[in-house]
Predicted model as a PDB file, atoms N, CA, C, CB and O in Angstrom, pLDDT in the B-factor column:
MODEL        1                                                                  
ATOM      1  N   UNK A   1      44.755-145.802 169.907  1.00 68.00           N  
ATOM      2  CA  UNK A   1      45.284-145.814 168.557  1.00 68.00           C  
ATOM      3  C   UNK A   1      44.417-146.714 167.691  1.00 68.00           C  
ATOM      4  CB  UNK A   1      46.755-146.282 168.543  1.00 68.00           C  
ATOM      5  O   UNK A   1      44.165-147.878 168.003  1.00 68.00           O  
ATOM      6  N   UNK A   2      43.938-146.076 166.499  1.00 87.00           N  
ATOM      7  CA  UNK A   2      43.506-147.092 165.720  1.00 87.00           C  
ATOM      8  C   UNK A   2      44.372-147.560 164.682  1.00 87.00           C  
ATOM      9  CB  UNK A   2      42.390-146.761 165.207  1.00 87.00           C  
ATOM     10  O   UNK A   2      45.097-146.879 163.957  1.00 87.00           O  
ATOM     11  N   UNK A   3      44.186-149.035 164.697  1.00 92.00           N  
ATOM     12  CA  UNK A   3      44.880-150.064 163.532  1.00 92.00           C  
ATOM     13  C   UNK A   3      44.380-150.138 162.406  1.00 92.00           C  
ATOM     14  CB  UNK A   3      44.920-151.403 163.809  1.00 92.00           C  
ATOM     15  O   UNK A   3      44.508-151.352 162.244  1.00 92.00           O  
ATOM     16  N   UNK A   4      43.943-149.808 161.565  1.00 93.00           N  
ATOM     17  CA  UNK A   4      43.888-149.956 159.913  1.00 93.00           C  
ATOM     18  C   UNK A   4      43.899-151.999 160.029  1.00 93.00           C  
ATOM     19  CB  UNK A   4      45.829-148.929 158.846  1.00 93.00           C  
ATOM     20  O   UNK A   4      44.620-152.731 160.707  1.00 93.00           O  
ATOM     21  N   UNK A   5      42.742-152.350 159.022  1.00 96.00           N  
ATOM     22  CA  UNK A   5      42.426-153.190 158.906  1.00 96.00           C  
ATOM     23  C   UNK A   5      43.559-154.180 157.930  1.00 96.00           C  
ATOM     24  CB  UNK A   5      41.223-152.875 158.630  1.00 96.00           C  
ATOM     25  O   UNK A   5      43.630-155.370 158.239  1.00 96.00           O  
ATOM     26  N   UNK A   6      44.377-153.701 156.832  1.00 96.00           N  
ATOM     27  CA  UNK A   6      45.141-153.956 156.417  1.00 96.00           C  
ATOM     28  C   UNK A   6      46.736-152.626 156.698  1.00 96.00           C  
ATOM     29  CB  UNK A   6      44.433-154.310 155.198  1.00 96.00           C  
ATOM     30  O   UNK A   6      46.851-151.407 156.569  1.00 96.00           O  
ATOM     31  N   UNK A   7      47.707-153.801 157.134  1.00 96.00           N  
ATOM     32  CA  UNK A   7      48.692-152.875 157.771  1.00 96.00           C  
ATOM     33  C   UNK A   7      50.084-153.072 156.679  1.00 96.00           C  
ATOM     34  CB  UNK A   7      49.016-153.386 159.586  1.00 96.00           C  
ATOM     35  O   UNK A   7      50.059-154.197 156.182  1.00 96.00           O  
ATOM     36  N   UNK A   8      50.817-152.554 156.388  1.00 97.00           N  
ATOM     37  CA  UNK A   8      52.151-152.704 155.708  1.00 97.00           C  
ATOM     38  C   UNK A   8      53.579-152.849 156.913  1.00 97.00           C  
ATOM     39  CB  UNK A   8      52.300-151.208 154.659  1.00 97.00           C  
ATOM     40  O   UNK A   8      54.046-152.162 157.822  1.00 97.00           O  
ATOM     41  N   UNK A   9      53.852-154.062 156.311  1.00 96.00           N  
ATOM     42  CA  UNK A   9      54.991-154.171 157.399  1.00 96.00           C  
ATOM     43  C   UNK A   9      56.287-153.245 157.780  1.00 96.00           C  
ATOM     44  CB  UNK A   9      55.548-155.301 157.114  1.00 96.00           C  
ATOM     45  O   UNK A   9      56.867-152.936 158.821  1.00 96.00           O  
ATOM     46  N   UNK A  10      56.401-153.030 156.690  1.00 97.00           N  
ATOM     47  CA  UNK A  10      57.592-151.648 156.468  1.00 97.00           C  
ATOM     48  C   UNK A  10      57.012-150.706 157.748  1.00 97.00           C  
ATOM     49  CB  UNK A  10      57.429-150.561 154.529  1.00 97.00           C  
ATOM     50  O   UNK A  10      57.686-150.547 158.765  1.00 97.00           O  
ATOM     51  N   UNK A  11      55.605-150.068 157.557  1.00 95.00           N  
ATOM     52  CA  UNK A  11      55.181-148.976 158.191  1.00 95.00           C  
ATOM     53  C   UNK A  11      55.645-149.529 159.730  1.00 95.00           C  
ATOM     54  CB  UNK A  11      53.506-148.608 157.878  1.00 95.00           C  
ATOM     55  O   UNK A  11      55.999-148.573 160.419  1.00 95.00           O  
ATOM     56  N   UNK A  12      55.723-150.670 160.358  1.00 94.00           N  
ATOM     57  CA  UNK A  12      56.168-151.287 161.818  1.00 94.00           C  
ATOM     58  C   UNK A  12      56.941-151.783 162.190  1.00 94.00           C  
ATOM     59  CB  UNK A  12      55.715-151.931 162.298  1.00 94.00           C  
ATOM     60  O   UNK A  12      56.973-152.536 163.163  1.00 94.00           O  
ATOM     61  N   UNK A  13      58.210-151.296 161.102  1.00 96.00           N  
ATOM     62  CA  UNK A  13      59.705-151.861 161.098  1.00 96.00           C  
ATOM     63  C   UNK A  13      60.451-152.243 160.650  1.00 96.00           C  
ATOM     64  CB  UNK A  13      60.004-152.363 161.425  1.00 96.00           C  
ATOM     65  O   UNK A  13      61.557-151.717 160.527  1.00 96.00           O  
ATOM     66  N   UNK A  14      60.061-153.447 160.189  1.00 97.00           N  
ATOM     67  CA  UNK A  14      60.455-154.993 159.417  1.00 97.00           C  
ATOM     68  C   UNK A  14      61.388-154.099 158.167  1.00 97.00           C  
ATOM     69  CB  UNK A  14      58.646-156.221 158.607  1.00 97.00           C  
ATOM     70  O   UNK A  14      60.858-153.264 157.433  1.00 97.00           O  
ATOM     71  N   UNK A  15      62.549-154.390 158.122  1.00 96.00           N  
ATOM     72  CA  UNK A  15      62.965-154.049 157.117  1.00 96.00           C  
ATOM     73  C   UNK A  15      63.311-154.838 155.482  1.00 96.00           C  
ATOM     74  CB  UNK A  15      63.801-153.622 157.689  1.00 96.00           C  
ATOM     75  O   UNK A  15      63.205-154.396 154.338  1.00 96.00           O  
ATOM     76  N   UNK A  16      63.688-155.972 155.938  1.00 96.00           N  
ATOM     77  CA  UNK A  16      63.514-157.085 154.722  1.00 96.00           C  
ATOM     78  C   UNK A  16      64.642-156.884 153.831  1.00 96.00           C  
ATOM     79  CB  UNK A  16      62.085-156.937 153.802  1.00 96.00           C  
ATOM     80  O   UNK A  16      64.430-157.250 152.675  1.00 96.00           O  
ATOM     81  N   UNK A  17      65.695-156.434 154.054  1.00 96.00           N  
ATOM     82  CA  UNK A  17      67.011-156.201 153.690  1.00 96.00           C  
ATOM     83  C   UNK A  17      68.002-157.701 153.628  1.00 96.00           C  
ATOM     84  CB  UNK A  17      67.550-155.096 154.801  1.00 96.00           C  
ATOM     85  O   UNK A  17      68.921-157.801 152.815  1.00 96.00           O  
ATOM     86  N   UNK A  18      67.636-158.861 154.651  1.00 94.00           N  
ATOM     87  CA  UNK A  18      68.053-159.877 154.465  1.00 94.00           C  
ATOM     88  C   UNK A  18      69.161-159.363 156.029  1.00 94.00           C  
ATOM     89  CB  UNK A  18      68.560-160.233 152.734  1.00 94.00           C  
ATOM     90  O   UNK A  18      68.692-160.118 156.881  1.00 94.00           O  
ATOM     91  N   UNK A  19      69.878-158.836 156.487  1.00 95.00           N  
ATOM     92  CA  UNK A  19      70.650-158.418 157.168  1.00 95.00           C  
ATOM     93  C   UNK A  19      69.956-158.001 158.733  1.00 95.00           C  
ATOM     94  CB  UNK A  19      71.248-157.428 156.353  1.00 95.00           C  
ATOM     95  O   UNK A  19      70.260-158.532 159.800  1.00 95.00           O  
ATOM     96  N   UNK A  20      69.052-157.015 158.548  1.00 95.00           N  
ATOM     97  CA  UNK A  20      68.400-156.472 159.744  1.00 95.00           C  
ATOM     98  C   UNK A  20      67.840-157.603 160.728  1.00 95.00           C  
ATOM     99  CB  UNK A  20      67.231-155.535 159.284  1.00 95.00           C  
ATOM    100  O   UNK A  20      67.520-158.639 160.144  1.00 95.00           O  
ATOM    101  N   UNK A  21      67.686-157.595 161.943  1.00 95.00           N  
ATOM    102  CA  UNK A  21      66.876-158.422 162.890  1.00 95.00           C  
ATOM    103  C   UNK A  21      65.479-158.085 162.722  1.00 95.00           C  
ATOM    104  CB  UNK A  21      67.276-158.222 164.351  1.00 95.00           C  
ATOM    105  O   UNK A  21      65.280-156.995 163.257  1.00 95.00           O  
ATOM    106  N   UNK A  22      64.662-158.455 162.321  1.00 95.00           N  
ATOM    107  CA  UNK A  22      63.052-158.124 161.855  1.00 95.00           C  
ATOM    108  C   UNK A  22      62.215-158.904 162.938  1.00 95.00           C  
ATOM    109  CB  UNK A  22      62.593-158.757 160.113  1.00 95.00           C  
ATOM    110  O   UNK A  22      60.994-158.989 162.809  1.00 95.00           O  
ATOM    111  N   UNK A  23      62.972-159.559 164.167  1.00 93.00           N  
ATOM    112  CA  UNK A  23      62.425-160.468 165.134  1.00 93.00           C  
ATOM    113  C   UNK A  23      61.658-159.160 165.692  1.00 93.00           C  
ATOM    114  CB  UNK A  23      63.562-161.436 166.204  1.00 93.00           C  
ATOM    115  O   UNK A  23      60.462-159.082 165.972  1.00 93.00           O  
ATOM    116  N   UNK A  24      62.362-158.440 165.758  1.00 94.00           N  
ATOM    117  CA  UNK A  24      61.392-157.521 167.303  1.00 94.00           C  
ATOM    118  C   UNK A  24      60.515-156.502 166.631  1.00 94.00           C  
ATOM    119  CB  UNK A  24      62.593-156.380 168.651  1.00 94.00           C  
ATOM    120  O   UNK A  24      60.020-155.703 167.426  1.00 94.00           O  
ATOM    121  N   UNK A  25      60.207-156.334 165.411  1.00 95.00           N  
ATOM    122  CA  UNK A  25      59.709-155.360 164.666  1.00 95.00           C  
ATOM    123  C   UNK A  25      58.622-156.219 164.443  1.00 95.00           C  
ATOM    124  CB  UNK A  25      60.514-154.750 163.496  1.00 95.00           C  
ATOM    125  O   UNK A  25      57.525-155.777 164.784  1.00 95.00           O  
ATOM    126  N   UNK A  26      58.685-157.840 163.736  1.00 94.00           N  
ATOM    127  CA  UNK A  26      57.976-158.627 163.729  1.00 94.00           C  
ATOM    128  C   UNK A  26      56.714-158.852 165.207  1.00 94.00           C  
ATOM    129  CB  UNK A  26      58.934-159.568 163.411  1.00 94.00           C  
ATOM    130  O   UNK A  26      55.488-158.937 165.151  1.00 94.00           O  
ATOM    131  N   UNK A  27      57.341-158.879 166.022  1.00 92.00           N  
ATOM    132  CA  UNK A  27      56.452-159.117 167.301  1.00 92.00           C  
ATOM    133  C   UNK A  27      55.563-158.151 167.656  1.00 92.00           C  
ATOM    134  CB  UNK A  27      57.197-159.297 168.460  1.00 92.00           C  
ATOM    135  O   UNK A  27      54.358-158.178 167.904  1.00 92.00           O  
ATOM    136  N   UNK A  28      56.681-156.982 167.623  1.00 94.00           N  
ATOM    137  CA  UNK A  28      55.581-155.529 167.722  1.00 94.00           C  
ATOM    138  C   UNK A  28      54.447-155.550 166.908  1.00 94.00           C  
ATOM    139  CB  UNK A  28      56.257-154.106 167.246  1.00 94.00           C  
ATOM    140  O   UNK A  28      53.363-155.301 167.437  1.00 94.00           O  
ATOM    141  N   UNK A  29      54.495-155.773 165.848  1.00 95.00           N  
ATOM    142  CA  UNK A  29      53.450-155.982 165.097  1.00 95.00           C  
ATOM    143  C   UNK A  29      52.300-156.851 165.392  1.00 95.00           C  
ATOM    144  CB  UNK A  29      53.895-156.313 164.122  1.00 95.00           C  
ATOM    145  O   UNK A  29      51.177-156.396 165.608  1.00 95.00           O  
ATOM    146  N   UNK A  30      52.643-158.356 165.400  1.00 94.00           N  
ATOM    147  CA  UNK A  30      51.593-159.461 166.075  1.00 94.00           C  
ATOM    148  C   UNK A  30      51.073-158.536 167.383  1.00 94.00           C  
ATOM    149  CB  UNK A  30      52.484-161.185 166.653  1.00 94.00           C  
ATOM    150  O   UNK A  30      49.905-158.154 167.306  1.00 94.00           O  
ATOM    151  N   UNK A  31      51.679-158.227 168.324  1.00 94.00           N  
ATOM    152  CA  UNK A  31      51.188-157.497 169.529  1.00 94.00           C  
ATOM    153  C   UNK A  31      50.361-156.494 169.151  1.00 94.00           C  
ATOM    154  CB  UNK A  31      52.222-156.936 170.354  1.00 94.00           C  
ATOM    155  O   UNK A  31      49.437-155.966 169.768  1.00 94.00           O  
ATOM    156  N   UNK A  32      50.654-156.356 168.419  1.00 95.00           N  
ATOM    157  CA  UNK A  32      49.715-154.260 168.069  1.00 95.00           C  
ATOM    158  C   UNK A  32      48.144-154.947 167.266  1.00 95.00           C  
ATOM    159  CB  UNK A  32      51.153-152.581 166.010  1.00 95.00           C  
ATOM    160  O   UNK A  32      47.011-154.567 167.562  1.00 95.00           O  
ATOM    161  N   UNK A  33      48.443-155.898 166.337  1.00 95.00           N  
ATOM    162  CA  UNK A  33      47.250-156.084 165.424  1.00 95.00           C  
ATOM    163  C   UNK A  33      46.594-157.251 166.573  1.00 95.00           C  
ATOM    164  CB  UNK A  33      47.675-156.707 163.543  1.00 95.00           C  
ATOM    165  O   UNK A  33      45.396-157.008 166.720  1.00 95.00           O  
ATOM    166  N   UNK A  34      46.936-158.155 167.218  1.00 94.00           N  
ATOM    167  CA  UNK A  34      46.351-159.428 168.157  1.00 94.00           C  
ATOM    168  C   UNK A  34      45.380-158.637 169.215  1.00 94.00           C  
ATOM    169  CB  UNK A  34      47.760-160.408 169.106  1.00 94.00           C  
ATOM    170  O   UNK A  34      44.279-158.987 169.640  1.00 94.00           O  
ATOM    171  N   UNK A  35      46.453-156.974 169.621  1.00 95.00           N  
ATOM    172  CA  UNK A  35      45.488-156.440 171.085  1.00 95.00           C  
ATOM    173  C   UNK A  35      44.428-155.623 170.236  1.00 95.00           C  
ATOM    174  CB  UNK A  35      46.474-155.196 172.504  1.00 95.00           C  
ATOM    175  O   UNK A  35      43.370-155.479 170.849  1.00 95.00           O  
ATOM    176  N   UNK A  36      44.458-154.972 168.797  1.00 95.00           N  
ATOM    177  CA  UNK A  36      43.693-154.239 168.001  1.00 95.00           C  
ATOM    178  C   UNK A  36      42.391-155.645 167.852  1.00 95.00           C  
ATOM    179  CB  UNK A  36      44.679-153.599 166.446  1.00 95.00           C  
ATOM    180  O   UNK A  36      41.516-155.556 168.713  1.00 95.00           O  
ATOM    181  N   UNK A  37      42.303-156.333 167.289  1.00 95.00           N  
ATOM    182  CA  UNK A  37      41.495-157.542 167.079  1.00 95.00           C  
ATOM    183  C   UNK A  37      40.807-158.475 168.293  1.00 95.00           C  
ATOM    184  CB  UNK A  37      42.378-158.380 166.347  1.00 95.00           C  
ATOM    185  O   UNK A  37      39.934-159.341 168.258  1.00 95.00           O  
ATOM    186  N   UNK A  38      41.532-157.953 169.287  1.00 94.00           N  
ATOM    187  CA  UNK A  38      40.795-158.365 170.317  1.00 94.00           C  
ATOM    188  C   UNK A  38      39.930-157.259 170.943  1.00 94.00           C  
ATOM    189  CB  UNK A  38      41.658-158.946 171.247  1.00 94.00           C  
ATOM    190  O   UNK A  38      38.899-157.377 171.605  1.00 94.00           O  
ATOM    191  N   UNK A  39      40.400-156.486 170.684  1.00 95.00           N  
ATOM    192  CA  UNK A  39      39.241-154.783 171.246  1.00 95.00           C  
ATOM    193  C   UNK A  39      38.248-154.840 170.146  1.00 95.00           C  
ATOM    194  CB  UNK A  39      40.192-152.716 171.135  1.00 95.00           C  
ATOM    195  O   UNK A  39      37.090-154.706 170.542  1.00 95.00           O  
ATOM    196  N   UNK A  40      38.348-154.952 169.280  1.00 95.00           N  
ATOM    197  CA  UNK A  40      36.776-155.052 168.092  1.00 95.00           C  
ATOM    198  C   UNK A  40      36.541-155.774 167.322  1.00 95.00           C  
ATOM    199  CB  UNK A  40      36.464-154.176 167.185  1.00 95.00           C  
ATOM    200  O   UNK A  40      35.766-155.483 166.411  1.00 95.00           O  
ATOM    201  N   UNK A  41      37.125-156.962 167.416  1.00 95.00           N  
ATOM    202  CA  UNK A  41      36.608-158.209 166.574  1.00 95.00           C  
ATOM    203  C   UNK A  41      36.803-158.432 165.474  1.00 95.00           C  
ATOM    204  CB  UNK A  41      35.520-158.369 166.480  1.00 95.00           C  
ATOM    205  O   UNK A  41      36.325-159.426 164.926  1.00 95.00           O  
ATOM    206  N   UNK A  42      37.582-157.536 164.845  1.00 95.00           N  
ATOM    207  CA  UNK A  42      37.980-157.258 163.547  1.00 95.00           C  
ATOM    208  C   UNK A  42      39.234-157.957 162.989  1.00 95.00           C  
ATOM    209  CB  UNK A  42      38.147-155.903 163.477  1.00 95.00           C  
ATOM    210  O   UNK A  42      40.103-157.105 162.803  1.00 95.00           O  
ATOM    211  N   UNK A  43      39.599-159.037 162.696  1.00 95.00           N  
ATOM    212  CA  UNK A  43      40.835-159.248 161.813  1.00 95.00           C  
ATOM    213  C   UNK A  43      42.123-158.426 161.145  1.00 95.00           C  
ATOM    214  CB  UNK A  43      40.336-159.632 160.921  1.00 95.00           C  
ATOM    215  O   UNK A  43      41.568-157.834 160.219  1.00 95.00           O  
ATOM    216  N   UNK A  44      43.278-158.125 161.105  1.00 95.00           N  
ATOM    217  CA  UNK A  44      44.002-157.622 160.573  1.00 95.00           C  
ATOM    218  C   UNK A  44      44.495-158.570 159.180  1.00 95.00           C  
ATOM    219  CB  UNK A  44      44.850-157.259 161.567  1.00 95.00           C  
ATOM    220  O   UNK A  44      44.485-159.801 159.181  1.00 95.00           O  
ATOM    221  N   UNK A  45      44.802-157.951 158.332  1.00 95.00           N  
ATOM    222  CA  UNK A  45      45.573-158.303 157.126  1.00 95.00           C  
ATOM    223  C   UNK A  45      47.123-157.377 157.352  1.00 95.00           C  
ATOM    224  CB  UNK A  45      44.570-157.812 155.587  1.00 95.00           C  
ATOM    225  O   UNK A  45      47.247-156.246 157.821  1.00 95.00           O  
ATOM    226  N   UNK A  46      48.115-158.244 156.875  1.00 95.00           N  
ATOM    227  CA  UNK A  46      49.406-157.819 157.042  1.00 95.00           C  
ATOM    228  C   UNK A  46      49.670-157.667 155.310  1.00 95.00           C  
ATOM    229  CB  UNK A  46      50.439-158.987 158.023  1.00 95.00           C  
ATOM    230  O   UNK A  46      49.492-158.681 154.637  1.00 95.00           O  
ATOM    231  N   UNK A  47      50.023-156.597 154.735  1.00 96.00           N  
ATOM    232  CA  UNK A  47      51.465-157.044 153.733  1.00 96.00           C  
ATOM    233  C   UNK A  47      52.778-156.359 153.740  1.00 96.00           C  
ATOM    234  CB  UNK A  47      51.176-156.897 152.243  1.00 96.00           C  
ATOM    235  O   UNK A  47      53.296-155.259 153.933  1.00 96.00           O  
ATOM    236  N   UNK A  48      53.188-158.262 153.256  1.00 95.00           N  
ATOM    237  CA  UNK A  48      54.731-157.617 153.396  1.00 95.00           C  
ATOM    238  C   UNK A  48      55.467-157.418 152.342  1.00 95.00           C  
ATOM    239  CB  UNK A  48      55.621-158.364 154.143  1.00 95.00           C  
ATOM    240  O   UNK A  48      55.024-158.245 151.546  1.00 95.00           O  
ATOM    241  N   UNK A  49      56.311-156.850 151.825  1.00 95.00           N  
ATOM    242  CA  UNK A  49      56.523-156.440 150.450  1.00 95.00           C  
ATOM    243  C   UNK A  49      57.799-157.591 150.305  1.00 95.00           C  
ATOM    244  CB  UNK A  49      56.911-154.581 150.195  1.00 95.00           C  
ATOM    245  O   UNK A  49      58.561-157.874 151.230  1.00 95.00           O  
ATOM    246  N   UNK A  50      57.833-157.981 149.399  1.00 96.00           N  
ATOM    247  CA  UNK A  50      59.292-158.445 148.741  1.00 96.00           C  
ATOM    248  C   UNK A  50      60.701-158.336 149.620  1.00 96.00           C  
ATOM    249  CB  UNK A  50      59.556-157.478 147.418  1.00 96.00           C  
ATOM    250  O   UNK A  50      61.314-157.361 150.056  1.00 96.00           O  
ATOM    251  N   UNK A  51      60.894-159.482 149.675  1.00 95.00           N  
ATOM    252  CA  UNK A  51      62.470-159.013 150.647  1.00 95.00           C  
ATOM    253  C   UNK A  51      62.908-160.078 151.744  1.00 95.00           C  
ATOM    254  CB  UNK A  51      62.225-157.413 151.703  1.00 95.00           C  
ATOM    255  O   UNK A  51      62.052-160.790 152.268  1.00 95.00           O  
ATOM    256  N   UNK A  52      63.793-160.145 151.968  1.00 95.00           N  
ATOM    257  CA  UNK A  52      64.412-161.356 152.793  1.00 95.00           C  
ATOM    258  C   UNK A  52      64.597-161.136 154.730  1.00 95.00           C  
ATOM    259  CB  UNK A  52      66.136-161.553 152.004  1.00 95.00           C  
ATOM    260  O   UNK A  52      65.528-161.006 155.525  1.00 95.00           O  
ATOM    261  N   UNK A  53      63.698-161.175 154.759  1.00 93.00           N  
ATOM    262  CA  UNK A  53      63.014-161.124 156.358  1.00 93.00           C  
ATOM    263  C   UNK A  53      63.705-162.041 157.420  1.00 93.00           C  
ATOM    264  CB  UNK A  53      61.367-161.666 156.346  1.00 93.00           C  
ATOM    265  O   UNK A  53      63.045-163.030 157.739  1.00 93.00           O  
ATOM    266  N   UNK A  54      65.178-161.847 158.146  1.00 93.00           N  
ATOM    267  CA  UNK A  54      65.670-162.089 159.079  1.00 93.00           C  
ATOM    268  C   UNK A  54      64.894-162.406 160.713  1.00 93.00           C  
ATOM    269  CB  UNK A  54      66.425-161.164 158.926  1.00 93.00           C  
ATOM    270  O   UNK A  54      64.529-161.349 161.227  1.00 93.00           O  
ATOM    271  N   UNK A  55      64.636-163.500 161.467  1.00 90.00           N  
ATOM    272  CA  UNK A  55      64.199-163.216 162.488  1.00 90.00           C  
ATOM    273  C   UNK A  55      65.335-164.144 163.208  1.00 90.00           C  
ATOM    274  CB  UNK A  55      62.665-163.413 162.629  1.00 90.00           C  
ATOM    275  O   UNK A  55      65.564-165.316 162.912  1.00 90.00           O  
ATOM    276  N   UNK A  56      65.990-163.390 164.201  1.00 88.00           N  
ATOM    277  CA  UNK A  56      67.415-164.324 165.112  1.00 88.00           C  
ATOM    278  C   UNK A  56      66.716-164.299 166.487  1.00 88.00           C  
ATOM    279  CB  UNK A  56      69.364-163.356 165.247  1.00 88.00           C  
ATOM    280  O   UNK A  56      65.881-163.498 166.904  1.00 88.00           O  
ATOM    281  N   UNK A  57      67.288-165.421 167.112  1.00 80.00           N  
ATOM    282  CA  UNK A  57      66.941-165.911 168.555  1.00 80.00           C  
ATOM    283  C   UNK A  57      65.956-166.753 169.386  1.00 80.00           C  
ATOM    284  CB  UNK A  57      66.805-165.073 169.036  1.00 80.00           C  
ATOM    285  O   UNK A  57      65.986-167.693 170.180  1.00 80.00           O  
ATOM    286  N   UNK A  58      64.848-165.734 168.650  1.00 71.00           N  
ATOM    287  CA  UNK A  58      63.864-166.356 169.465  1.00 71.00           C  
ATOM    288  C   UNK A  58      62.666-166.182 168.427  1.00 71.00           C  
ATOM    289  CB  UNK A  58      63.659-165.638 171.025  1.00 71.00           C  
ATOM    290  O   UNK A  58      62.698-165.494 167.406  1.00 71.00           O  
ATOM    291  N   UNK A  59      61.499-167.023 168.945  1.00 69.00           N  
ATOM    292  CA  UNK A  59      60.613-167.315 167.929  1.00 69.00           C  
ATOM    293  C   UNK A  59      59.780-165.792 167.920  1.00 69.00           C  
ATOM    294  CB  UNK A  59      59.656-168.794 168.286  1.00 69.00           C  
ATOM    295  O   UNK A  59      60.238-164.737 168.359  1.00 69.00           O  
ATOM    296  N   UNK A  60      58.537-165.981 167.341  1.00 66.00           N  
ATOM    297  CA  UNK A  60      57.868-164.418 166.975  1.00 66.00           C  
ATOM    298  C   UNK A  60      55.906-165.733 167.662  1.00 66.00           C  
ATOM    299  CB  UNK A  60      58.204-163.505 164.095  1.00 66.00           C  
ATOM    300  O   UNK A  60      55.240-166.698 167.284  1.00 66.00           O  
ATOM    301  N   UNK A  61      55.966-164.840 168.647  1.00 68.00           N  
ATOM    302  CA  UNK A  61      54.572-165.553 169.292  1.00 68.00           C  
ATOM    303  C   UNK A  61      53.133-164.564 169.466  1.00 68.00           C  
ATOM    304  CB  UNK A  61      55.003-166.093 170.964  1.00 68.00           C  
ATOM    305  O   UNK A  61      53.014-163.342 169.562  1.00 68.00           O  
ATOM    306  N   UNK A  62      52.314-165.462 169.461  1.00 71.00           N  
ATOM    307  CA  UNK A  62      51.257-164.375 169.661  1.00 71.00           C  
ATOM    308  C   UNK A  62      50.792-164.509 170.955  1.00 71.00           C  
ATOM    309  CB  UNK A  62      50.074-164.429 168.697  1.00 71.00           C  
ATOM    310  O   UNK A  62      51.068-165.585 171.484  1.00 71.00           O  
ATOM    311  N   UNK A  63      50.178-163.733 171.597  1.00 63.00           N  
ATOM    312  CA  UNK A  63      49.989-163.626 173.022  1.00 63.00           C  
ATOM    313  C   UNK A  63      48.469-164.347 173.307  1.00 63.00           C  
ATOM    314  CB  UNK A  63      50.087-161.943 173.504  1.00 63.00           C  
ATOM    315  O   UNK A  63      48.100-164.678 174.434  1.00 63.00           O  
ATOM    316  N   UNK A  64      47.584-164.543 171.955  1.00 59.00           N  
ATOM    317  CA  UNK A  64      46.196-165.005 171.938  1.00 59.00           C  
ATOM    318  C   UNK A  64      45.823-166.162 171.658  1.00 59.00           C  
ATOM    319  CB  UNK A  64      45.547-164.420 171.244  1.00 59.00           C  
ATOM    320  O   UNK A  64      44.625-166.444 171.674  1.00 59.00           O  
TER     321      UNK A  64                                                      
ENDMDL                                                                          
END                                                                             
């Protein structure tokens, strides 16, 4: 799969409703762009649009 150098968070879950759990949508993401950036050296840019971004439980880590 290729990752697009700049990604939109919406497109990987995150809903930003203030309500939703955005923890595990959040991670998927770090995971997808951290293993993309480590296969070609390339950096990701994230945006996230406007909105109140819930993460419950547990922290949001990167694996790198």
């Amino acid at each position: 799969m290729t990752v697009p150098l700049t990604v939109d968070a919406h497109a990987y879950g995150l809903v930003g409703d203030g309500t939703a759990d955005d923890g595990p949508a959040l991670q998927k993401l770090v995971d997808t762009l951290g293993d993309a950036t480590a296969e070609d050296g390339r950096p990701r840019t994230v945006r996230v649009p406007a909105g109140r971004y819930v993460i419950r439980d547990r922290p949001v880590l990167s694996s790198r």
